[in-house]
MIGUPA-523660 format. One record per residue (C-alpha): x, y, z; chain; residue number from 1; residue in three letters. Coordinates in steps of 0.2 Angstrom, whole numbers, plus 5000, padded with zeros to 4 digits. Each point is the difference from the previous one (the first is absolute). Example, Ala and Ser with C-alpha at 12.3 -4.5 7.8 and 13.67 -1.06 7.14 Angstrom:
<pts>
+------+------+------+-------+-----+-----+
!    u !    v !    w ! chain !   n ! res !
+------+------+------+-------+-----+-----+
! 5062 ! 4978 ! 5039 !     A !   1 ! ALA !
! 5006 ! 5017 ! 4997 !     A !   2 ! SER !
+------+------+------+-------+-----+-----+
</pts>
This chain:
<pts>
+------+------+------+-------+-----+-----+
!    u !    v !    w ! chain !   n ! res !
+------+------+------+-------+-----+-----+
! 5102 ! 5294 ! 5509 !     A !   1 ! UNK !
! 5003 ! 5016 ! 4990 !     A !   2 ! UNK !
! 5005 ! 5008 ! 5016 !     A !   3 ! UNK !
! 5013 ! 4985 ! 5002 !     A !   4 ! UNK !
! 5005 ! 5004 ! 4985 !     A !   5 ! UNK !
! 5004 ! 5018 ! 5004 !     A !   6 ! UNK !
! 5008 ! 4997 ! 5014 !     A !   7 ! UNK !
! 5012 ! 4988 ! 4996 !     A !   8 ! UNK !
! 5004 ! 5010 ! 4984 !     A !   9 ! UNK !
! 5004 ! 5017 ! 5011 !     A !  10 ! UNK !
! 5010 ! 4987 ! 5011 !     A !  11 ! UNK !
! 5012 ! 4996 ! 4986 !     A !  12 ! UNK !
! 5000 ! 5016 ! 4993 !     A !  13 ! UNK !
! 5007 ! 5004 ! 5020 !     A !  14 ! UNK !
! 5013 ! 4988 ! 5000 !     A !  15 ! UNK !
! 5005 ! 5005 ! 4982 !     A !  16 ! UNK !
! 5002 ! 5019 ! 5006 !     A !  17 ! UNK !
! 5007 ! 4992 ! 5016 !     A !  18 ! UNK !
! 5014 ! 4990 ! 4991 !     A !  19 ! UNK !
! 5002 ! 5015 ! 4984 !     A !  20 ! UNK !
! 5004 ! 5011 ! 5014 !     A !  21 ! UNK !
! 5012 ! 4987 ! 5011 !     A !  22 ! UNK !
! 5010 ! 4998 ! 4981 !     A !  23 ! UNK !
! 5003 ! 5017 ! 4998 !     A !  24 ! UNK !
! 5007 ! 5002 ! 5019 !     A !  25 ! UNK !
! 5012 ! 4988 ! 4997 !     A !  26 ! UNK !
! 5004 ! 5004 ! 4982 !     A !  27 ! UNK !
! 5002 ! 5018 ! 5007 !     A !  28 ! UNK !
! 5009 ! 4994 ! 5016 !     A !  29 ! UNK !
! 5011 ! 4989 ! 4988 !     A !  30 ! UNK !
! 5005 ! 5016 ! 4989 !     A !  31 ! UNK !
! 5005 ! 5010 ! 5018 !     A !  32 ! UNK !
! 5010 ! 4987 ! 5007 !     A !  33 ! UNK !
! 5010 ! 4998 ! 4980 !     A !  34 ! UNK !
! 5002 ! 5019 ! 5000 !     A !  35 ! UNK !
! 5005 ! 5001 ! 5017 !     A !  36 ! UNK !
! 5015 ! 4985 ! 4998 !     A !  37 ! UNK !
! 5003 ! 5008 ! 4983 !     A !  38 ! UNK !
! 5004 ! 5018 ! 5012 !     A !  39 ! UNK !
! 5006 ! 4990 ! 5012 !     A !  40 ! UNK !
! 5014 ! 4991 ! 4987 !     A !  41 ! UNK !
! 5004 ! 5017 ! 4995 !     A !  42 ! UNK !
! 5002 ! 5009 ! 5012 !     A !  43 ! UNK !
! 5012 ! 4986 ! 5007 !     A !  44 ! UNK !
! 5007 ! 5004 ! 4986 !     A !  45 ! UNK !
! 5004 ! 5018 ! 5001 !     A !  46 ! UNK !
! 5002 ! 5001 ! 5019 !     A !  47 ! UNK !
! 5009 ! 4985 ! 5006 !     A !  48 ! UNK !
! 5004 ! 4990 ! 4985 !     A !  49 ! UNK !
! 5019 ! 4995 ! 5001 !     A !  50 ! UNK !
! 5010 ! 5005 ! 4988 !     A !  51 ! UNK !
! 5005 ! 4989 ! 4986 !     A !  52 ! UNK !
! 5018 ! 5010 ! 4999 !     A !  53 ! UNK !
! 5006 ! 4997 ! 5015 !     A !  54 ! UNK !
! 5018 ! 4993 ! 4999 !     A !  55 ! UNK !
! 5017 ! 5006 ! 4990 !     A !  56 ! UNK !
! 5000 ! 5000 ! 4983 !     A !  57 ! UNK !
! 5014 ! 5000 ! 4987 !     A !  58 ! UNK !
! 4999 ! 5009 ! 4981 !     A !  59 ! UNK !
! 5001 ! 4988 ! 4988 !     A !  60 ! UNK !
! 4992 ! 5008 ! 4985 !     A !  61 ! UNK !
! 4995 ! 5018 ! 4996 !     A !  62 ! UNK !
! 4991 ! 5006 ! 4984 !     A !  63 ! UNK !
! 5000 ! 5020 ! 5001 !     A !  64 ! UNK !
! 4994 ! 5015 ! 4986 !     A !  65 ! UNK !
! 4997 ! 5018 ! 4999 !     A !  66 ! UNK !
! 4995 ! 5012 ! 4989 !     A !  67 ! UNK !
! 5011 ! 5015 ! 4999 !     A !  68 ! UNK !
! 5015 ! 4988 ! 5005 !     A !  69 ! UNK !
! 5015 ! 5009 ! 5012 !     A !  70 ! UNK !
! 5014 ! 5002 ! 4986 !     A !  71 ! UNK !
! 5018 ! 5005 ! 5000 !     A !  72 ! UNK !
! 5011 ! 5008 ! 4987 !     A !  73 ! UNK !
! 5019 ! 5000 ! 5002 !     A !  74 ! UNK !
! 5009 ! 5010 ! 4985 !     A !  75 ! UNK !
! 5019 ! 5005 ! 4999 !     A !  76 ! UNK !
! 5003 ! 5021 ! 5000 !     A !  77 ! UNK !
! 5019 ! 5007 ! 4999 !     A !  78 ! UNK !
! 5007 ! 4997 ! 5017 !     A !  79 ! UNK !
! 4986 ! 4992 ! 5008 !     A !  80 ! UNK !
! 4983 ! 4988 ! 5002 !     A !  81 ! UNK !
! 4985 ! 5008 ! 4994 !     A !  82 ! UNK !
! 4985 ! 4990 ! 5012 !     A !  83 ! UNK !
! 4982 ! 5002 ! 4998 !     A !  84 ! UNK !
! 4989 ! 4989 ! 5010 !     A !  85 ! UNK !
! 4980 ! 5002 ! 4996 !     A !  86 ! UNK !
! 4982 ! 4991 ! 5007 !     A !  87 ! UNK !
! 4998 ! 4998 ! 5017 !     A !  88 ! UNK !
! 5017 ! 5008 ! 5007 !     A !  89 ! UNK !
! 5006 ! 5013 ! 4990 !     A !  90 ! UNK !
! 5019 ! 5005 ! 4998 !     A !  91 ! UNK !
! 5011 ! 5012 ! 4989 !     A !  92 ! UNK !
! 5017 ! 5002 ! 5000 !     A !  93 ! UNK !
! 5019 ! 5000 ! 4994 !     A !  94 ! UNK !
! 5015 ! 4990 ! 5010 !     A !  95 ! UNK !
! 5017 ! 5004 ! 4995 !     A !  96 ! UNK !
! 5008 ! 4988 ! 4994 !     A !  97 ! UNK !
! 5016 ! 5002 ! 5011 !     A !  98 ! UNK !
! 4994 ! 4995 ! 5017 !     A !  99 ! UNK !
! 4999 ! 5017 ! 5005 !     A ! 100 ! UNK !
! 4983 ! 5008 ! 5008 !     A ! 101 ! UNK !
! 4987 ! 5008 ! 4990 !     A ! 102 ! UNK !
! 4985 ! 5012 ! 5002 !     A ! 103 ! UNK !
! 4985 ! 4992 ! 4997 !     A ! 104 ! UNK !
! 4986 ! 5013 ! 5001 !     A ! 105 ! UNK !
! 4981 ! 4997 ! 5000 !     A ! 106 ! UNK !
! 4999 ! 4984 ! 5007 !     A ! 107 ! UNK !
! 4992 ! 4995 ! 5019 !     A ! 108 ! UNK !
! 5010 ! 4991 ! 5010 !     A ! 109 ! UNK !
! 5017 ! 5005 ! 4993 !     A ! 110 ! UNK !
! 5011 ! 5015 ! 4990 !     A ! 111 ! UNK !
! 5015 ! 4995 ! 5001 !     A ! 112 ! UNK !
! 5005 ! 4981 ! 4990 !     A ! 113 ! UNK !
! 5018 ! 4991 ! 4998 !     A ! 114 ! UNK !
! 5001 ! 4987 ! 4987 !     A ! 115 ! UNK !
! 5017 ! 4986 ! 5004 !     A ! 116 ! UNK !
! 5000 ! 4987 ! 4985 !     A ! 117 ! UNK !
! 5005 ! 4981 ! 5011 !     A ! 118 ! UNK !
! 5006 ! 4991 ! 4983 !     A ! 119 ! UNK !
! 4991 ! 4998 ! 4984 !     A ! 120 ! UNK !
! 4984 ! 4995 ! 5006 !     A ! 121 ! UNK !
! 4999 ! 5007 ! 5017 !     A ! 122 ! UNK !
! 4996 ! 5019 ! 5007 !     A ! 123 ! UNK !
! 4997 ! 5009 ! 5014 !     A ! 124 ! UNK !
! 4989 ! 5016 ! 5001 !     A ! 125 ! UNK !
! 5000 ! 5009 ! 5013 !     A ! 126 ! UNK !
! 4985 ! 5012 ! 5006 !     A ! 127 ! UNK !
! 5005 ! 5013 ! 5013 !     A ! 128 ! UNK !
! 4990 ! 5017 ! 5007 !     A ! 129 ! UNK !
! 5010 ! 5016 ! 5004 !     A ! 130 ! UNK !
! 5015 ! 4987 ! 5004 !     A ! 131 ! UNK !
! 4995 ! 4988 ! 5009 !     A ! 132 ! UNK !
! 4998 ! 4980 ! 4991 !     A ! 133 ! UNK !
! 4980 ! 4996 ! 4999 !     A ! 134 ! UNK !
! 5002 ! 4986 ! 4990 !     A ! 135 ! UNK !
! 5011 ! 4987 ! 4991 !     A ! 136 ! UNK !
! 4992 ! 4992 ! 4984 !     A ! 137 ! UNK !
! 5011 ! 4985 ! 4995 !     A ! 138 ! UNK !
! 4997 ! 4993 ! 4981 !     A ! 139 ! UNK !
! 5005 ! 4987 ! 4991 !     A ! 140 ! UNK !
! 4998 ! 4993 ! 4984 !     A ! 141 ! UNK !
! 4997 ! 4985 ! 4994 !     A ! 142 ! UNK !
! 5014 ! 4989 ! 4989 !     A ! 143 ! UNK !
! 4989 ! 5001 ! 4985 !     A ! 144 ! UNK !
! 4996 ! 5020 ! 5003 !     A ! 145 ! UNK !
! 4980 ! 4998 ! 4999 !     A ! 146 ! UNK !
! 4999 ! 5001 ! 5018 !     A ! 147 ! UNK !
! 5004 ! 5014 ! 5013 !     A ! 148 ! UNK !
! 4996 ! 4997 ! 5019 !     A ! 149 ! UNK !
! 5001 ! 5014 ! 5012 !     A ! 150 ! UNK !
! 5001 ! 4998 ! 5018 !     A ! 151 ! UNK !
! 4996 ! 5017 ! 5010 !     A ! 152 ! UNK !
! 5005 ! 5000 ! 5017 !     A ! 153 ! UNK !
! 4996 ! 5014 ! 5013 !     A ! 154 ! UNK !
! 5002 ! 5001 ! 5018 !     A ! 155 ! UNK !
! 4986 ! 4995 ! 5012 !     A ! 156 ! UNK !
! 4992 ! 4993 ! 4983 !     A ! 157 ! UNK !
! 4999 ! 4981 ! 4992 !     A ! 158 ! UNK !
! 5009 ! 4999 ! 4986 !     A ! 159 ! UNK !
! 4990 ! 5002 ! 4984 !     A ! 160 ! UNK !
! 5005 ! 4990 ! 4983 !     A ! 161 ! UNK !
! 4991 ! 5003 ! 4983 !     A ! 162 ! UNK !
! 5006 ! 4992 ! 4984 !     A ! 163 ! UNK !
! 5001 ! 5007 ! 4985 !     A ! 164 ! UNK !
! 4997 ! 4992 ! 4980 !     A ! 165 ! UNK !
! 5010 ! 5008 ! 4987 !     A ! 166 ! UNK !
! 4989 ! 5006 ! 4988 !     A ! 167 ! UNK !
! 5007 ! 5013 ! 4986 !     A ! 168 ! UNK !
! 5014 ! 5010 ! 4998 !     A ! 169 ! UNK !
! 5015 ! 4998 ! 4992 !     A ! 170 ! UNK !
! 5013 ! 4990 ! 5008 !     A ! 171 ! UNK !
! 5015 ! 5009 ! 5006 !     A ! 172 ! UNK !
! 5016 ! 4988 ! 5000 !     A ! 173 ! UNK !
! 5009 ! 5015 ! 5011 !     A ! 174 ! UNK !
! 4987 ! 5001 ! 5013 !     A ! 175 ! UNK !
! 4987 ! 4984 ! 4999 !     A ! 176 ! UNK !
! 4987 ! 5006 ! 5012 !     A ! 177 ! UNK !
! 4995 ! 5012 ! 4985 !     A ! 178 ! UNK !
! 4984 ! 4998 ! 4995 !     A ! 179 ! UNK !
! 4982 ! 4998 ! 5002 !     A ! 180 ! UNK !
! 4992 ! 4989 ! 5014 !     A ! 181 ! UNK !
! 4984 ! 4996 ! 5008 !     A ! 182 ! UNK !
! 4994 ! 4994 ! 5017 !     A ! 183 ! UNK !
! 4997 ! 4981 ! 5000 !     A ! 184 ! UNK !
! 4986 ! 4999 ! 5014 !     A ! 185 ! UNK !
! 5001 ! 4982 ! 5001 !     A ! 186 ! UNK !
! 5019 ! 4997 ! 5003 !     A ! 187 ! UNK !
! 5003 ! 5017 ! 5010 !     A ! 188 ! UNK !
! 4985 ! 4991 ! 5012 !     A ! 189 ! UNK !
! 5007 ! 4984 ! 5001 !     A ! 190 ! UNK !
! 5018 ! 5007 ! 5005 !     A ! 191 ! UNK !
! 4993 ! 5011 ! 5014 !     A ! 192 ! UNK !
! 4989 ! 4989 ! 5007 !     A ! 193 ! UNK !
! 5003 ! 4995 ! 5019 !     A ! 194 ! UNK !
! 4990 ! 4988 ! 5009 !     A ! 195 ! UNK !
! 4982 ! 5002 ! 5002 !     A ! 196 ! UNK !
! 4996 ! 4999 ! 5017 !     A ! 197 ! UNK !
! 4979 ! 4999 ! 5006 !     A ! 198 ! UNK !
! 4996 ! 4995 ! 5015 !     A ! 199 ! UNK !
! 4983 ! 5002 ! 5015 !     A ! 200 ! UNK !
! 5005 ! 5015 ! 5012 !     A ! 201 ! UNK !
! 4990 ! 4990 ! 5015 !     A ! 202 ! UNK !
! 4986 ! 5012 ! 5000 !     A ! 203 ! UNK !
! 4989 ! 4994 ! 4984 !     A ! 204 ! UNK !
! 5009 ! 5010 ! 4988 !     A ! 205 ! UNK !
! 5016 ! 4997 ! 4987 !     A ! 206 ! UNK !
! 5017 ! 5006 ! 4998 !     A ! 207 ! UNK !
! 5007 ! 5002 ! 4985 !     A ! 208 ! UNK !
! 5019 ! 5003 ! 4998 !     A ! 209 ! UNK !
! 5006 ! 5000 ! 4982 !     A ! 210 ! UNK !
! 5007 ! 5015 ! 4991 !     A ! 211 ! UNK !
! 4986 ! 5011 ! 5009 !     A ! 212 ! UNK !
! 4992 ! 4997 ! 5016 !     A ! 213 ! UNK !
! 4982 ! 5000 ! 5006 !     A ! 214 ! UNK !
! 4990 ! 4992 ! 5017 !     A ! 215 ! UNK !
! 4982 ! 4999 ! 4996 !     A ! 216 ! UNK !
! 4983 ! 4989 ! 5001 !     A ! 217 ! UNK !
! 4984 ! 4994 ! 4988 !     A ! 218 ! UNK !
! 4989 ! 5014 ! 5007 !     A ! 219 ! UNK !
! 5001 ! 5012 ! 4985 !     A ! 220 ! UNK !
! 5007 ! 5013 ! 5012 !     A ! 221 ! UNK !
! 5018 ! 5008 ! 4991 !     A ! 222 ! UNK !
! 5016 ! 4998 ! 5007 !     A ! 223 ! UNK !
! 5016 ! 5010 ! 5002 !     A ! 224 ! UNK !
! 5014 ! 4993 ! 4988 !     A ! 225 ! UNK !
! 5020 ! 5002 ! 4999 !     A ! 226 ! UNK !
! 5015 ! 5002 ! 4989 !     A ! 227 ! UNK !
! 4989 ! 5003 ! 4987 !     A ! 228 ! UNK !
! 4991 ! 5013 ! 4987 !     A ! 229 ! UNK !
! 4984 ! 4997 ! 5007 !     A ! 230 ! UNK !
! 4989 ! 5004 ! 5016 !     A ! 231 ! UNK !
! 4991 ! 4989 ! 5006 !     A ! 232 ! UNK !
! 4993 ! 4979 ! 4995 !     A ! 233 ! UNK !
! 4984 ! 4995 ! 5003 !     A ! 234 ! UNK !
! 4999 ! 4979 ! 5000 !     A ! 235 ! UNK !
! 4985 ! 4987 ! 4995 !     A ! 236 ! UNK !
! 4999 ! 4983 ! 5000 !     A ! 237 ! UNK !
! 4988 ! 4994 ! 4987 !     A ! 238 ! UNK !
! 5002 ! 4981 ! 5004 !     A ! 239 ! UNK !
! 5012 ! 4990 ! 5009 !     A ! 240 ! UNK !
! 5015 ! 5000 ! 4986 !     A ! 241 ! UNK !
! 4998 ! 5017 ! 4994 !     A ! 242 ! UNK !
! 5007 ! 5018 ! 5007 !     A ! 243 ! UNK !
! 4995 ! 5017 ! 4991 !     A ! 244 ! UNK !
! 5006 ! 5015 ! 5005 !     A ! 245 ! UNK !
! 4997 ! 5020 ! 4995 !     A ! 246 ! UNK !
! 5014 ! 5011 ! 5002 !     A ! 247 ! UNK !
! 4996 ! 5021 ! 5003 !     A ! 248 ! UNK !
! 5010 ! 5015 ! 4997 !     A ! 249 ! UNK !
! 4993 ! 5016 ! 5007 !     A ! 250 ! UNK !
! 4984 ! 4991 ! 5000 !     A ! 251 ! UNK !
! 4999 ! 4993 ! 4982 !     A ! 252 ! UNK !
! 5000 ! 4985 ! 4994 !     A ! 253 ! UNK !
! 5019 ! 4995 ! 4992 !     A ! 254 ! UNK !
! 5004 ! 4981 ! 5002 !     A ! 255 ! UNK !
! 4991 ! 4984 ! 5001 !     A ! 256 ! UNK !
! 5007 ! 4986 ! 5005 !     A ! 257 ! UNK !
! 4992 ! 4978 ! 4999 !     A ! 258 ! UNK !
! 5009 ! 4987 ! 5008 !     A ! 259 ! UNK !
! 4993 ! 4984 ! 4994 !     A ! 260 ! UNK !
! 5010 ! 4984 ! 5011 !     A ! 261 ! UNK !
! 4998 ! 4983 ! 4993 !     A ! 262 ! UNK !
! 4990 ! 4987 ! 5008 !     A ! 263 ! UNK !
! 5018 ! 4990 ! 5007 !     A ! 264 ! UNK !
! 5003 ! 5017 ! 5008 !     A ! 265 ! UNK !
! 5018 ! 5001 ! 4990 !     A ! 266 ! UNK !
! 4997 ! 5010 ! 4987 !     A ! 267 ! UNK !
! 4996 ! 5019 ! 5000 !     A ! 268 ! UNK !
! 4996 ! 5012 ! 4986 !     A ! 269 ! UNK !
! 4996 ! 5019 ! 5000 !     A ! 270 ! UNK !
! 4993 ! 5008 ! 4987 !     A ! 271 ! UNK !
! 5004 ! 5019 ! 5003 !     A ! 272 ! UNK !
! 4992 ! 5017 ! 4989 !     A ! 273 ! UNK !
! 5006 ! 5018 ! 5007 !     A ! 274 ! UNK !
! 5002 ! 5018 ! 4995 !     A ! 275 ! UNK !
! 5015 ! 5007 ! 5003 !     A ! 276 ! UNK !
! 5002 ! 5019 ! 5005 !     A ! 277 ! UNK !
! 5006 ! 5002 ! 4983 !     A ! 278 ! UNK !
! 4987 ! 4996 ! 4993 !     A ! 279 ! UNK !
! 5006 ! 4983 ! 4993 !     A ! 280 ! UNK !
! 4989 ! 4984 ! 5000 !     A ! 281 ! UNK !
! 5008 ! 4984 ! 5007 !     A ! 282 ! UNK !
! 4996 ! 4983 ! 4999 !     A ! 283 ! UNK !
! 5007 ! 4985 ! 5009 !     A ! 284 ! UNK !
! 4996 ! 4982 ! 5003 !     A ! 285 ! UNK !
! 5014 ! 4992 ! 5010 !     A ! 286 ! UNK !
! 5002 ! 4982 ! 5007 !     A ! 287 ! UNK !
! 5005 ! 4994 ! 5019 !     A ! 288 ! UNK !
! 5005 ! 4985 ! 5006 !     A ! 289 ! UNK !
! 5000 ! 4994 ! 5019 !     A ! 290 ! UNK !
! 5016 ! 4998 ! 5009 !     A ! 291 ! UNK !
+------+------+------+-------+-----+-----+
</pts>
């Protein structure tokens, strides 16, 4: 009977082993198969997942700041427009007040500048080098005289518009764009934006045509960029309504960009921090909607 005993105990302790063991292969088995879906779901994500931009897309808000802000100072000398233009362009110089030409000495791009006043709140400067026109910058102030826009065009270049906020400086009732003025981000965005255009290149990768350009996929690997200050764009697709991309210059780090579409598919924010080649910090967060 003792024996009996014995065996049937070192049977269940067997079976006990036998089934312990058994647990921990499916328990184990069960945490490989999760970790494999949860691989699987992402690298879906990163190489093949589609992206939630695709589409055209219009500007229909746009929040903008940075530090250091581009600022322009226009003051009245004898005979002539005293213009000094700091942050991320620089520009220094005097436009005679007669129409005639100018010398314009120090600054890239031009030396030479011709200043024709429209009517009272109208201008037109233009930028020339050694003779020859390099570009036309049309301005115009606003009724109220708190608001300059300028409109730079240049061949084989879009034209660029950046708004201005008056912002000190005494007004001059012989020459009202006298003053001090600051770049307003938000509204110079909003009146150069063109259509946002994003769509699939047919090969598993995205094209993006806005006011730079780029083609590239969710595979980390960085691609070239165009019409713009920096190198090159590497994409990520962190889950299906999300788009993060990191910009390079010269191999550094200087934009980062998150596209965050809504669950409808009709709305589009992008939430942008970069570091000019200036130095200057900027920070964005604009909003799209879907054609």
């Amino acid at each position: 009977m003792p024996f009996r005993i014995l065996q049937a105990s070192t049977t269940l302790v067997e079976s006990y082993r036998a089934l312990s063991l058994s647990a921990t292969y499916y328990v184990v088995l069960g945490d490989a198969i999760r970790t494999f879906l949860i691989l699987a779901l992402f690298f879906a994500f990163q190489s093949g997942g589609a992206d939630p931009r695709i589409g055209s897309w219009t500007l229909v808000s746009a929040q903008s700041s940075m530090d250091l802000a581009n600022r322009l100072s226009i003051t009245p000398v004898e005979n002539g427009t005293h213009v000094v233009m700091s942050g991320e362009t620089h520009l220094d110089f005097t436009a005679a007040t007669n129409g005639h030409q100018a010398p314009a000495p120090g600054n890239l791009g031009f030396n030479q500048i011709q200043l024709h006043r429209i009517d009272k709140h109208q201008a037109e400067v233009r930028e020339m080098k050694d003779g020859a026109l390099v570009a036309t910058v049309r301005e115009k102030l606003s009724n109220t005289g708190t608001e300059l826009t300028s409109t730079t065009v240049s061949a084989g270049h879009p034209s660029q518009i950046t708004v201005w906020t008056r912002t000190g400086g005494t007004k001059d009732p012989k020459d009202p764009f006298a003053g001090d003025w600051t770049q307003d981000l938000g509204k110079t965005r909003m009146r150069q934006a063109s259509p946002l255009k994003i769509e699939a290149d047919g090969s598993g990768g995205t094209r993006f045509l806005g006011d730079y350009s780029y083609t590239a996929r969710f595979d980390g690997k960085p691609y070239n960029v165009t019409n713009s200050r920096n190198d090159t764009v590497t994409v990520a697709l962190p889950d299906p309504h999300t788009v993060e991309a990191t910009f390079r210059r010269d191999s550094q780090v200087t934009q980062k960009e998150r596209w965050q579409v809504s669950a409808d598919g009709q709305q589009m924010t992008l939430s942008t921090t970069a570091t000019l080649e200036t130095g200057q910090h900027l920070t964005e967060k604009l909003t799209f909607k879907k054609q």
